[in-house]
N, C-alpha and C positions, 0 to 999 in steps of 0.2 A: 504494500500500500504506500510505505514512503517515496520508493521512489517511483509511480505515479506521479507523486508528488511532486516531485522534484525533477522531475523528467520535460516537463516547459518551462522549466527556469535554467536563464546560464548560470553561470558558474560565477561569472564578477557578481552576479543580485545577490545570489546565495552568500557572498565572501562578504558584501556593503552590509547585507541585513545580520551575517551574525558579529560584523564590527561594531552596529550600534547595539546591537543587544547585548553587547559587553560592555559597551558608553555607557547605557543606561542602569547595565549595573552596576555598576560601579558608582555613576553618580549619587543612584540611591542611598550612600552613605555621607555622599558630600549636600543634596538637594539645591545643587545649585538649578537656578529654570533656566539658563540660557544657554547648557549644556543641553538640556533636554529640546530645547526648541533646535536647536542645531543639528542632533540628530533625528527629529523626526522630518525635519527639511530635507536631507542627506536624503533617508528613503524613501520620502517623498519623490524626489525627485529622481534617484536612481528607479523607483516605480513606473514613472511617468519614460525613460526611456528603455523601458524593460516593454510596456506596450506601446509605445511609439506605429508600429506596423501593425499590427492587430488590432486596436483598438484606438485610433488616433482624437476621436472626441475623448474619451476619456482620458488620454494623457495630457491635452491639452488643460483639461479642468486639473487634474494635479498639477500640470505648472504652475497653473494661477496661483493655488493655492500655496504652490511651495513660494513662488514667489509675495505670496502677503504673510505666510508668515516669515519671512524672510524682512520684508520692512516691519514688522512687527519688532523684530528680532532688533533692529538698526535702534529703532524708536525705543527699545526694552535698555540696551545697551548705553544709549548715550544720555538716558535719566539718572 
């Protein structure tokens, strides 16, 4: 079953997603947020060109989003 799974995803998605899920663990002892906003942006947007061909309306709306939170991020930072 896992690798089903894992069988339409390459191999960089797989490498980005279990880098941030080691960000975020590890943050969770530090709780900084702008750690956390960093990497959900990160897989956000490695997301977004993971379906890029396949599903190009949806990558697009991840862009967007990775990119507001991304000025979010800008706006978090420079308070």
């Amino acid at each position: 079953m896992t690798r089903s799974i894992f069988r339409n995803m390459p191999m960089w998605f797989i490498l980005v997603a279990i880098a941030v899920f080691v960000l975020l663990s590890v943050n969770f002892f530090y709780l900084n947020t702008a750690v956390n906003m960093i990497a959900l942006t990160i897989l956000n947007v490695a997301n977004a060109i993971r379906l890029w061909k396949a599903e190009r309306s949806m990558a697009i709306v991840l862009l967007i989003v990775g990119i507001a939170c991304g000025l979010y991020l800008i706006k978090y930072l420079l308070n």
